[in-house]
C-alpha positions as CSV (number, residue, x, y, z in Angstrom):
1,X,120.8,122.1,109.3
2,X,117.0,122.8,110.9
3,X,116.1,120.7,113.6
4,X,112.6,119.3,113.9
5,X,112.7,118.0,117.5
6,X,115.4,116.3,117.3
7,X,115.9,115.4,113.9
8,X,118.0,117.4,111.9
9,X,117.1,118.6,108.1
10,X,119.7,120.0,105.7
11,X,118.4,123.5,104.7
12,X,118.6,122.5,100.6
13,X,119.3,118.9,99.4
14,X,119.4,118.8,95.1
15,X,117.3,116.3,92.8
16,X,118.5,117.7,89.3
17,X,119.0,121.1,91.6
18,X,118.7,122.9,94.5
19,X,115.6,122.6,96.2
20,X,115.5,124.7,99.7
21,X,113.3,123.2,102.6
22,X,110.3,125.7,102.8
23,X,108.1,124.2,105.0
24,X,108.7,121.6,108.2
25,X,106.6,120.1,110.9
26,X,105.6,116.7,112.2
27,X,102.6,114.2,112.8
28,X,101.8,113.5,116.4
29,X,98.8,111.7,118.4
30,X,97.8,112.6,121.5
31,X,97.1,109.7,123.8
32,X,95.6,110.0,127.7
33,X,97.0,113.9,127.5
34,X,100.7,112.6,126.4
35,X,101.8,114.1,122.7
36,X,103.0,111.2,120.7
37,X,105.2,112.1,117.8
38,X,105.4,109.8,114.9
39,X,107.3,111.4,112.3
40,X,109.2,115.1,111.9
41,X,108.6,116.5,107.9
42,X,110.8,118.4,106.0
43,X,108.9,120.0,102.6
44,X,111.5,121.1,99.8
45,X,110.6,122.8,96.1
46,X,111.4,124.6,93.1
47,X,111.6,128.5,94.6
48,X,110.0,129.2,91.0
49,X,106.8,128.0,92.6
50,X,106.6,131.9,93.9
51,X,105.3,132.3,90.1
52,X,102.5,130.6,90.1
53,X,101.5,132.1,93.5
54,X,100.7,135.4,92.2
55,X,97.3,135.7,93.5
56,X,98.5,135.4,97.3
57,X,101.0,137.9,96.4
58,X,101.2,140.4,100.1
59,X,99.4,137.9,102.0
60,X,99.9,137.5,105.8
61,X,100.4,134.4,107.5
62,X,96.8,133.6,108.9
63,X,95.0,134.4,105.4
64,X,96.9,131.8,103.6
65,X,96.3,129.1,106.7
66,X,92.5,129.3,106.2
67,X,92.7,129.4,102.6
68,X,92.5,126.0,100.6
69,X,92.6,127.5,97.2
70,X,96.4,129.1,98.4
71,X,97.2,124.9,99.4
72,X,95.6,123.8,96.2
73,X,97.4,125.9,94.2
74,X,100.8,124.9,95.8
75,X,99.5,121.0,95.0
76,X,99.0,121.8,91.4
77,X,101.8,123.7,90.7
78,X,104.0,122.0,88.3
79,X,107.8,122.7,89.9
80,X,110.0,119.5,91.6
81,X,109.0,118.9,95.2
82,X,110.7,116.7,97.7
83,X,109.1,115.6,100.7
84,X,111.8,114.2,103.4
85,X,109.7,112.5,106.2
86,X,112.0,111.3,109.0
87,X,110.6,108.3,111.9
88,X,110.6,109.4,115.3
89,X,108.6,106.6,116.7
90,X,109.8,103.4,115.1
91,X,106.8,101.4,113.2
92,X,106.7,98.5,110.8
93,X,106.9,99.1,107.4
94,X,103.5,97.3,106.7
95,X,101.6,99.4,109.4
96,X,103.4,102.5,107.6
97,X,102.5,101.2,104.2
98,X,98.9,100.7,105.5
99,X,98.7,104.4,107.0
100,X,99.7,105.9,103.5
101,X,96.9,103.8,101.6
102,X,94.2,104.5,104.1
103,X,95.1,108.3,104.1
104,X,95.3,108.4,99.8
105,X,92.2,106.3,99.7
106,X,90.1,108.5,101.8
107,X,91.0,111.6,99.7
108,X,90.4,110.0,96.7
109,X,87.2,108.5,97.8
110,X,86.3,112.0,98.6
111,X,87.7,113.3,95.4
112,X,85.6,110.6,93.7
113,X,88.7,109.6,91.9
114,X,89.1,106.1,93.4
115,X,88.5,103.4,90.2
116,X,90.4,100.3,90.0
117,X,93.7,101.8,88.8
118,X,93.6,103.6,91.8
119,X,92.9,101.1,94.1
120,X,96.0,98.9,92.6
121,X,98.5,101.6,92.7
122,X,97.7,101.6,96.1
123,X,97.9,98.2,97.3
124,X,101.3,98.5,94.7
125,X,102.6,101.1,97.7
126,X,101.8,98.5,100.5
127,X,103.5,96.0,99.0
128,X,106.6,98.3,98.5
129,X,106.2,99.1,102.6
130,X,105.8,95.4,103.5
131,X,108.9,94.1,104.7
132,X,110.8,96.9,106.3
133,X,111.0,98.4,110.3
134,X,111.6,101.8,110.5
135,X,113.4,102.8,113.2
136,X,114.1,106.2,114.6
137,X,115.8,108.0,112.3
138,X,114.5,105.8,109.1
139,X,113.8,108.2,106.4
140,X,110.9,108.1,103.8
141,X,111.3,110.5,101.4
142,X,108.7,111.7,98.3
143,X,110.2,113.2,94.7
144,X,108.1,114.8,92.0
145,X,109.5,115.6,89.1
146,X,108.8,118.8,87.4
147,X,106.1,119.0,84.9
148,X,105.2,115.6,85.5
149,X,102.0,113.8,87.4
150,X,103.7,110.8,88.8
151,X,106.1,110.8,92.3
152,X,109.0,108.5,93.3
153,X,108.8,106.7,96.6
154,X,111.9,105.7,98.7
155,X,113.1,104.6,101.9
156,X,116.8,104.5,103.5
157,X,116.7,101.9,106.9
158,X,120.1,102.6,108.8
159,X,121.7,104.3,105.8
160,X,121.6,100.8,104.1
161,X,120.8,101.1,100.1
162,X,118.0,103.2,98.9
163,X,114.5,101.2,98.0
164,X,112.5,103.0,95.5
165,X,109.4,102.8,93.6
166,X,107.4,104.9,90.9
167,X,103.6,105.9,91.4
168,X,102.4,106.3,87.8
169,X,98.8,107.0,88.6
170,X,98.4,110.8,88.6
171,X,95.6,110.7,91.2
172,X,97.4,108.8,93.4
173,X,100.6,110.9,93.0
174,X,98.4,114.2,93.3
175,X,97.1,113.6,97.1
176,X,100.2,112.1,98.3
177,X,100.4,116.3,97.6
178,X,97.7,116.6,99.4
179,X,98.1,114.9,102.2
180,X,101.2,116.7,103.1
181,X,100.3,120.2,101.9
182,X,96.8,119.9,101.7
183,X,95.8,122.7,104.0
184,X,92.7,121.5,106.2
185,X,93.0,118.4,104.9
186,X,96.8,117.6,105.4
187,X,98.3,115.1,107.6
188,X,100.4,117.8,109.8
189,X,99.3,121.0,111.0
190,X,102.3,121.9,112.4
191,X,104.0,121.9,109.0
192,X,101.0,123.2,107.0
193,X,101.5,126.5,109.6
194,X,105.4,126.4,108.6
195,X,104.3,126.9,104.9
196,X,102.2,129.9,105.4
197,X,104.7,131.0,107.7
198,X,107.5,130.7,105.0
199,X,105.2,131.7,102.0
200,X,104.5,135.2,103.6
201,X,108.0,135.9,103.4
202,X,108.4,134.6,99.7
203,X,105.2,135.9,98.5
204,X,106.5,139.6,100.3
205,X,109.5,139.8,98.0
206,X,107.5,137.7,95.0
């Protein structure tokens, strides 16, 4: 285990195989000069995304931080990812819900990629995120599938049974990638750091 804080993160967990955590972090606030933290992120992949990395091959740390195109690439690449976002500070469901759509909408607004099967896969996820409270400890988690553009999203409350729902729209799938690995434009700073941390290592020995 890899503690965020104080929330622990298993080093590997397996989809249809072993995916090891390469990048973790969390969102925070800070609110009259106290540092509110929301939720602690674990990132896990395919290692095989090393292979389509090839043109940040030998780069340090603090180049692949400022460099989109690196953070676009690792959004594009077409191995399984698995985000695992645990909640620190407990929230409703719907204010959750309401957090993810504003975020996805923004970037696909920017994107100009928002049309109106956009704009009801979204209010499909805020549905999904309507009737839960997430308490510390809840977890969230993100899967997509290799080779595909669509995610799975789930949440576990109190390790009660697993909700889960299926983002078909490929735009909408593609900047729940970006929001968590999106380099400037990603939700948590802290873990877009980790990943160019991690990815000097793996791109070293690529």
């Amino acid at each position: 285990m890899v503690m965020v804080g104080d929330i622990p993160f298993p080093l590997e967990i397996t989809t249809t195989k072993p995916l090891p955590l390469i990048g973790r972090g969390i969102t925070d606030i800070e609110i009259h000069f106290l540092q509110i933290k929301h939720n602690a992120i674990g990132i896990y992949c395919d290692e095989s995304i090393a292979d389509h990395l090839g043109n940040w091959k030998g780069k340090k740390e603090r180049e692949l931080i400022s460099d989109d195109c690196f953070f676009d690439a690792l959004v594009s690449a077409p191995v399984e990812k698995y985000f695992r976002v645990v909640v620190i500070k407990e929230i409703k469901g719907a204010q959750f819900g309401v957090q993810i759509e504003t975020a996805l909408r923004d970037r696909l607004v920017s994107a100009d990629k928002y049309e109106d099967d956009e704009e009801a896969e979204l209010e499909k996820i805020v549905e999904f995120f309507q009737t839960p409270y997430f308490k510390k400890g809840s977890v969230v988690t993100f899967y997509f599938p290799e080779n595909t553009p669509t995610a799975e999203m789930s949440y576990v409350i109190e390790e009660k049974d697993e909700a889960k729902i299926k983002v078909g729209n490929a735009n909408v799938a593609e900047m729940i990638r970006r929001w968590y690995l999106g380099g400037s434009i990603a939700v948590s700073p802290s873990t877009v750091q980790s990943l160019a941390e991690k990815f000097e290592t793996i791109l070293s020995s690529a």
